[in-house]
C-alpha positions in Angstrom: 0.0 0.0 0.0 1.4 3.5 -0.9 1.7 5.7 2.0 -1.3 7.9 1.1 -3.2 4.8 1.6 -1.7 3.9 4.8 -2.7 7.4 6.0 -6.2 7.2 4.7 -6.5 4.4 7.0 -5.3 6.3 10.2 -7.2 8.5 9.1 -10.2 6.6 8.8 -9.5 4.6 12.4 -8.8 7.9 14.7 -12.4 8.8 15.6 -13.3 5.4 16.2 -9.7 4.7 18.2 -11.4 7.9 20.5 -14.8 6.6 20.5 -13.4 3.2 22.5 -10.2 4.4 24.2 -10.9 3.8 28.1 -14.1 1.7 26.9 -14.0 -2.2 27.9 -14.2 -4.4 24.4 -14.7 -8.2 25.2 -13.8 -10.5 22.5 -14.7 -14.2 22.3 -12.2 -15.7 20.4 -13.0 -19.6 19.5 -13.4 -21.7 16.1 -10.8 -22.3 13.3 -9.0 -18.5 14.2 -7.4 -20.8 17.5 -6.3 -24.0 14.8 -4.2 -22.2 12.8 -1.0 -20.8 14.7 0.1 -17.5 12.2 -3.7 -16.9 12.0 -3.3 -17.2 16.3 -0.7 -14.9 16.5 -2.0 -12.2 14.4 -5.6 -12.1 16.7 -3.1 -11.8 19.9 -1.2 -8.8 18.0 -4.6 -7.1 17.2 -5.5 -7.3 20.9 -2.1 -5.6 21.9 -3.2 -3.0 19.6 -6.7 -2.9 21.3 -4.8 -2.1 24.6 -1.6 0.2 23.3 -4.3 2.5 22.2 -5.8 2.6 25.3 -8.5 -0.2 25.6 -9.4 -2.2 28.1 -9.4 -5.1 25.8 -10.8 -8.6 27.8 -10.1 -11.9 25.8 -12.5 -15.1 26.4 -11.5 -18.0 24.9 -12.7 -21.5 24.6 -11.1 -24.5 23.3 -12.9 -27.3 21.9 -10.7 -28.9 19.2 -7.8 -28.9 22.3 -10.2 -30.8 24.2 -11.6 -33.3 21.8 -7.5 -33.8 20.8 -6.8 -34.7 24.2 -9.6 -37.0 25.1 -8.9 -38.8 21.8 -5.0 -39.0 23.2 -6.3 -40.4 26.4 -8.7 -42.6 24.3 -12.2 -41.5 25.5 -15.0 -40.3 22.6 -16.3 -37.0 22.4 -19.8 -36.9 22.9 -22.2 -33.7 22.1 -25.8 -33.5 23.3 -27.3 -30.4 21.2 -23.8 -28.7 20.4 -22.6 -29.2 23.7 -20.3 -31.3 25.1 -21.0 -33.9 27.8 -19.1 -33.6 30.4 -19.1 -36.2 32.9 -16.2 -36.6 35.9 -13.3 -37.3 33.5 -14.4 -35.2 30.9 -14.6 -32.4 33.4 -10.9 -33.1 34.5 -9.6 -32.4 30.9 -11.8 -29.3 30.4 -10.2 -28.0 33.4 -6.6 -28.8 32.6 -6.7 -28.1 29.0 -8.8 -24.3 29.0 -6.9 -23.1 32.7 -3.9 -24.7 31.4 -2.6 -25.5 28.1 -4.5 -22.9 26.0 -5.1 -20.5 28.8 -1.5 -20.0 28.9 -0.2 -20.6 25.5 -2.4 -17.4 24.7 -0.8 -15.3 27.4 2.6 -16.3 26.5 1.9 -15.3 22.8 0.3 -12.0 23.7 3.9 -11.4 26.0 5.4 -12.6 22.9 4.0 -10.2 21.0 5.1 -7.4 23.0 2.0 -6.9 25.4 0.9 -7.8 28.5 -1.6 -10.3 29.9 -3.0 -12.4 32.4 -4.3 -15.5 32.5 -7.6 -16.1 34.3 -9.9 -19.1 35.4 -13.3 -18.7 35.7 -12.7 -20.8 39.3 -10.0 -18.1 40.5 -11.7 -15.3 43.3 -15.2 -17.9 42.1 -15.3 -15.2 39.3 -18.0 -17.4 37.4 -20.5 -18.6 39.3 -22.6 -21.4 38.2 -24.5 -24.3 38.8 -25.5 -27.5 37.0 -27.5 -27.0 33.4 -31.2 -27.4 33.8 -32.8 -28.9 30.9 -34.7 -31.5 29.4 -31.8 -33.3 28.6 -28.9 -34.6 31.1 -25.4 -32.9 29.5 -23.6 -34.0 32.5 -21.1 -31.1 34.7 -22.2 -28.8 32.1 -23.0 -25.4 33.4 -25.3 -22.1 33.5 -24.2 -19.0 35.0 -25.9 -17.6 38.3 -23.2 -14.8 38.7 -20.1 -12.9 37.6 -17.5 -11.2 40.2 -15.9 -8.5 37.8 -13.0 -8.2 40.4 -10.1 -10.4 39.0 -10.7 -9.1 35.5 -11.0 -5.4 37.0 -7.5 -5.8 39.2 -5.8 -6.7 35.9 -7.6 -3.9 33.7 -6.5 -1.5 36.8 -2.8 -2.8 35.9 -3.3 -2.5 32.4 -3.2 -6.3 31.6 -4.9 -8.5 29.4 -7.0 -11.2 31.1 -7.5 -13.7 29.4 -10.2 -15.8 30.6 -10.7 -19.7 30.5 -14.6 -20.5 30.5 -14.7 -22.5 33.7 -17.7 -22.0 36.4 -17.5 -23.1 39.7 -20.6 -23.4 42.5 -20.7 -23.1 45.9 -20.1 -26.7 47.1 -16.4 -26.2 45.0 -17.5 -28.4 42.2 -16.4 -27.5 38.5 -18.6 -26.9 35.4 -17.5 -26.7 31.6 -19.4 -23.5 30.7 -19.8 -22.5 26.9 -17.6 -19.9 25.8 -20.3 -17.7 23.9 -22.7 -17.6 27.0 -19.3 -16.8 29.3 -18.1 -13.8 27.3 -21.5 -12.4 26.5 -22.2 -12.5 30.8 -18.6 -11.1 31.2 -19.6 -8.0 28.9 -22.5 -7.1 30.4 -21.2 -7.9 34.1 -18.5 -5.0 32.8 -20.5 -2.7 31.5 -18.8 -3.2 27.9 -18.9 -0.9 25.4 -18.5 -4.1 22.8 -18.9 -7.6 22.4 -16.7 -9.4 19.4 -18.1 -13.0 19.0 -15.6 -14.5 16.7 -17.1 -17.3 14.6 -16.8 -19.5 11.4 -19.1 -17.6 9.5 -19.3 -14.5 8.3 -22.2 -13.1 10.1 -26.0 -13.6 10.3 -26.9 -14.4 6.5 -30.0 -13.7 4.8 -29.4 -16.9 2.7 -27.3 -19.6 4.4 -25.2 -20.5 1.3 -24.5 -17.4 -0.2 -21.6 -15.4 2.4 -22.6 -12.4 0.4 -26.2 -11.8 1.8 -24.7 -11.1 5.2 -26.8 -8.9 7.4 -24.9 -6.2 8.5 -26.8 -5.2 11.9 -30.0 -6.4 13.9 -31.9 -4.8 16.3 -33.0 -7.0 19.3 -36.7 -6.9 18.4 -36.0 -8.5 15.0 -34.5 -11.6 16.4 -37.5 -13.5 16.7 -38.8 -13.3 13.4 -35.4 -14.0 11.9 -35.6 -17.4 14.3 -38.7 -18.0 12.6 -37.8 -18.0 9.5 -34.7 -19.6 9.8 -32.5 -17.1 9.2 -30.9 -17.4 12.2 -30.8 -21.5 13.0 -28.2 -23.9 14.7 -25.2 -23.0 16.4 -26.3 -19.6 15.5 -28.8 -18.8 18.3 -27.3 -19.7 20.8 -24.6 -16.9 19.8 -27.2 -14.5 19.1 -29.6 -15.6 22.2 -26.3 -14.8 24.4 -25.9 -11.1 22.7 -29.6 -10.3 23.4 -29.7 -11.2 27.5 -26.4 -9.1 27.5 -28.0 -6.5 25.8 -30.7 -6.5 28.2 -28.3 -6.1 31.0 -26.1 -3.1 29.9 -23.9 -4.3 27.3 -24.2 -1.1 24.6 -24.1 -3.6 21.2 -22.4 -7.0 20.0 -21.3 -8.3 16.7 -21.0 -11.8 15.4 -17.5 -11.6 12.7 -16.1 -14.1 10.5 -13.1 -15.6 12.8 -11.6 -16.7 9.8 -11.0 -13.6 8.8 -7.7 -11.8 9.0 -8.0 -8.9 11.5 -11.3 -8.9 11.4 -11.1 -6.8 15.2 -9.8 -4.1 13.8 -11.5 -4.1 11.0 -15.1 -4.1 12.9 -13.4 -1.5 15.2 -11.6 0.8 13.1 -13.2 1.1 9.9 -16.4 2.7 8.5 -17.4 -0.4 7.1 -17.2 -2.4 9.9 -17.3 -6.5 9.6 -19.9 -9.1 10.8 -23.5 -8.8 11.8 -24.2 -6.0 14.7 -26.9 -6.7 17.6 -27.9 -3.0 18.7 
């Protein structure tokens, strides 16, 4: 790019740079964007970015393909119920060590390695997500709901301007441990926060109009449309759970969330930076 591009594009991101410095952005980063380890490294760059330029960027991570690797290397079968995982006693074990562990830190070492800084965070540590077994009609095991976020551990490492980084793991009362989907985490997270934003990084482009044609992507939703879209099948699948998260958040403070194509190479930035924007907004 010649350098009166480059400036067009400073030019283009400074409002929206002061529109969100000092503003909380939680970004749920899952899917094929945590398979691919140059794809990895360049979403950890874009949140230094996020926090160089002064916000309080929060990452949320999952990691199912980690977990269904290491229950195959330990020879036990992945079974979903619904799109979640059961998670029974051993499977519960493995959640645990692979999200606090292996991927929780590998993240914060890459976001050190690419010169910011970051902390790694447990959903167990300070009982930061509170939860209890899944209520529904059918049995998915130590899966879990949420009855309650304590923003304190992710606010002591804002105050210290780190990263957290945040492994979607819930813990109840009694001390027991629940494997808690990632969407439903970050989307409770961000409104707990007050965030301005919500990222929800998928495999998909967005919310589209016709589910085999990426270029009838919906570009932003209002909450009251969601139904109707449901009923036509617009939005089906994996898909409303996502969205279903990004409404409750809504209606507890979040100020909007967007749904952007993971797959997609700084597709942050570009949905925070740019006119255009990327994904499907919730307003």
């Amino acid at each position: 790019m010649e350098k009166s591009g480059w400036a067009g594009v400073l030019t283009e991101a400074l409002p929206y740079i002061q529109k969100y410095s000092g503003k909380t952005v939680v970004v749920k980063y899952g899917g094929s964007a945590m398979v691919d380890e140059a794809f990895k490294r360049t979403v950890m760059r874009d949140m230094v970015l996020l926090s160089i330029v002064g916000i309080k960027a929060v990452l949320v991570h999952g990691g199912g393909p980690e977990i269904s690797s290491m229950l195959e290397r330990l020879g036990k079968e992945s079974t979903f119920v619904d799109g979640l995982r059961y998670t029974d006693e051993g499977t519960a074990e493995v959640v645990a060590m692979v999200l606090a562990g292996k991927v929780n830190k590998s993240l914060v070492s890459l976001i050190h390695a690419c010169g910011g800084k970051a902390v790694g965070i447990c959903g167990v540590d300070g009982g930061m997500i509170r939860a209890r077994r899944l209520r529904g009609e059918r049995d998915l095991g130590l899966v879990g709901e949420i009855t309650g976020i304590d923003p304190a551990p992710v606010g002591m490492a804002l105050e210290h301007g780190f990263i957290p980084v945040i492994a979607t793991i819930g813990v109840d009362e009694a001390g027991q441990v629940y494997n808690i989907n990632a969407d439903t985490a970050a989307a409770a997270i961000a409104a707990t926060l007050g965030a301005e934003k919500l990222i929800s990084m998928t495999d998909v482009a967005g919310v589209l109009a016709d589910l085999g044609d990426e270029g009838s992507l919906i570009g932003e939703i209002g909450v009251g449309e969601v139904p109707a879209l449901v009923a036509r099948g617009v939005i089906s699948g994996g898909m409303i759970p996502k969205i279903d998260s990004c409404v409750k958040a809504i209606g507890e403070g979040l100020k909007e969330a967007v749904i952007i194509d993971g797959r997609a190479e700084h597709s942050i930035l570009l949905e925070l930076f740019s006119d255009s924007g990327a994904g499907t907004l919730i307003r």
